[in-house]
Residue frames relative to the residue before (quaternion, step in Angstrom):
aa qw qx qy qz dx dy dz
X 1.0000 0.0000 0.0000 0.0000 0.00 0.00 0.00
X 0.3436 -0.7687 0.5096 0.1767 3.47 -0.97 1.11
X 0.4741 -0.6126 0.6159 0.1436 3.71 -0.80 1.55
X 0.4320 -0.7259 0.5347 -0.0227 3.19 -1.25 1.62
X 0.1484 0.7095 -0.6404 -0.2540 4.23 0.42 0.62
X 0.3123 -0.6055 0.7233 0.1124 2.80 -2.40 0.77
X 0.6642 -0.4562 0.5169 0.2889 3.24 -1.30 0.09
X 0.1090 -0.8294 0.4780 0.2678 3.22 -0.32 0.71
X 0.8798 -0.2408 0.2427 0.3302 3.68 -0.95 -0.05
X 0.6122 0.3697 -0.1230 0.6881 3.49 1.20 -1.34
X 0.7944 0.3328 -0.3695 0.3487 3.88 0.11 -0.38
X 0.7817 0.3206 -0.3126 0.4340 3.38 1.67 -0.07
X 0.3941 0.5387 -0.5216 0.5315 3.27 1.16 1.38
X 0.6780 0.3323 -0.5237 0.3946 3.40 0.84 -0.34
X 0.5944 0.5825 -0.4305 0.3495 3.58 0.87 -0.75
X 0.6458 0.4699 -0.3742 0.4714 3.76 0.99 -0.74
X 0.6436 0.3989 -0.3542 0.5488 3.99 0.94 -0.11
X 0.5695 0.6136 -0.3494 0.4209 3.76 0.99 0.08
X 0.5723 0.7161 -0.0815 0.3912 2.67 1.46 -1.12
X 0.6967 0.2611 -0.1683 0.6466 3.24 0.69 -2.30
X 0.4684 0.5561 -0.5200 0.4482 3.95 0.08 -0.01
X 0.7466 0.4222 -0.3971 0.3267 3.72 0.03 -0.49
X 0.6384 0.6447 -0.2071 0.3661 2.53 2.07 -1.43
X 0.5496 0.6985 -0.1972 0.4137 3.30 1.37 -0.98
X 0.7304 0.3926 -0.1484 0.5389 3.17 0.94 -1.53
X 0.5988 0.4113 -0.4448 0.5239 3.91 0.60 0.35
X 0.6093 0.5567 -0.4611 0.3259 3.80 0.64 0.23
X 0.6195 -0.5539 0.3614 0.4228 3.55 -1.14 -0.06
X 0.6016 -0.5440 0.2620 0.5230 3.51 -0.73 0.29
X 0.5865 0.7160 -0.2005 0.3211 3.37 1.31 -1.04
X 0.4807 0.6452 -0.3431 0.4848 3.20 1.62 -0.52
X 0.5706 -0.5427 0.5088 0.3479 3.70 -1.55 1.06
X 0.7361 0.4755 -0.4081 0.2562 3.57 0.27 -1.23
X 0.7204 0.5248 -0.1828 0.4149 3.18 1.08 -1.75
X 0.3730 0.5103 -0.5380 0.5577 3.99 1.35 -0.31
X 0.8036 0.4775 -0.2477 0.2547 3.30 -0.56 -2.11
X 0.7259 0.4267 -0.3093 0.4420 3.79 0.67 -0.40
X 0.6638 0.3968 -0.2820 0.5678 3.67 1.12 -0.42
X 0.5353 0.7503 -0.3133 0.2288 3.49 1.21 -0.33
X 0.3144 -0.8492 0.4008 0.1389 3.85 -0.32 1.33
X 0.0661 -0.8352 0.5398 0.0820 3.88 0.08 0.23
X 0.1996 -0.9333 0.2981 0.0167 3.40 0.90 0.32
X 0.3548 0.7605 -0.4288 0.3344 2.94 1.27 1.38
X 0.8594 -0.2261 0.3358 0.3124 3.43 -1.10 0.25
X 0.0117 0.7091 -0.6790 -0.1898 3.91 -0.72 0.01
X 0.5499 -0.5971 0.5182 0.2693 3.05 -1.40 0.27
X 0.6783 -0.3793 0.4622 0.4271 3.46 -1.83 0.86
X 0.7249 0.3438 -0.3089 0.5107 3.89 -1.96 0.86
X 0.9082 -0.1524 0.3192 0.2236 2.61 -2.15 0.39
X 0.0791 -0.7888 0.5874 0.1626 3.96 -0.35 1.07
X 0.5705 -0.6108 0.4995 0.2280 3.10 -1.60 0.85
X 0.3533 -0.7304 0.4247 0.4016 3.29 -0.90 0.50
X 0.4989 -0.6187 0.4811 0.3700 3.53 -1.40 0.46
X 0.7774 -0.2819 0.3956 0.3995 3.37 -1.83 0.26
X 0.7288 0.5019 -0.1029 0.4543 3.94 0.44 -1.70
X 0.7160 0.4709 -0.2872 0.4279 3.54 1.64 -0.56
X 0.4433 0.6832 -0.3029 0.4950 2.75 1.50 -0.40
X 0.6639 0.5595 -0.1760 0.4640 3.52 0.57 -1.99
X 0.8638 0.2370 -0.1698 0.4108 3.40 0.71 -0.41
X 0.4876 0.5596 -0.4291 0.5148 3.51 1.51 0.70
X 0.4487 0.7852 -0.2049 0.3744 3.02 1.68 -1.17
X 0.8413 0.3606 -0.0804 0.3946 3.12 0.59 -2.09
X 0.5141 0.7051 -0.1662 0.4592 3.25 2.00 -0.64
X 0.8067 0.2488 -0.1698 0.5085 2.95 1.08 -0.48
X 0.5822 0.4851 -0.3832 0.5282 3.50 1.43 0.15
X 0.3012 -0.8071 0.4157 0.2917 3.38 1.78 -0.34
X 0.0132 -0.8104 0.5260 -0.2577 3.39 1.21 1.17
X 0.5133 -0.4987 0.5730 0.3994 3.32 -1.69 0.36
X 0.7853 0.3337 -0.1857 0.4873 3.58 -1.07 1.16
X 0.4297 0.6489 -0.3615 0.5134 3.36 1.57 -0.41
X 0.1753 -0.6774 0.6710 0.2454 3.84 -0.97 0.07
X 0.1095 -0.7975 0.5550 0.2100 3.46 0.33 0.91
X 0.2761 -0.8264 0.4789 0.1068 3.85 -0.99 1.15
X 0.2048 -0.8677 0.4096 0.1934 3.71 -0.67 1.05
């Protein structure tokens, strides 16, 4: 019997955040989402170990799906 691969869990969350990202990026600038994701609040980080941003994500993401825009990494 021939074993079925699935996607595992982590590869279809990144594809579902790949996704709303394209979506995002076809809106107008004027749009809430597409403001809110490029949007800079310039505060401080905190003491330790930085978190990763939203955009860092977006771009491991694409790296490893080897998307257009993706730095694919060797």
């Amino acid at each position: 019997m021939k074993e079925l691969k699935r996607p595992t869990i982590i590869g279809k969350i990144r594809l579902n955040r790949l996704r709303w990202f394209g979506h995002v990026q076809g809106m107008e600038k004027t749009r809430i989402p597409k403001r809110v994701l490029y949007m800079n609040l310039g505060t401080t980080r905190l003491r330790g170990r930085p978190r990763n941003r939203w955009q860092d994500e977006m771009r491991e993401d694409g790296s490893i799906v080897g998307g257009e825009g993706g730095r694919k990494s060797t």
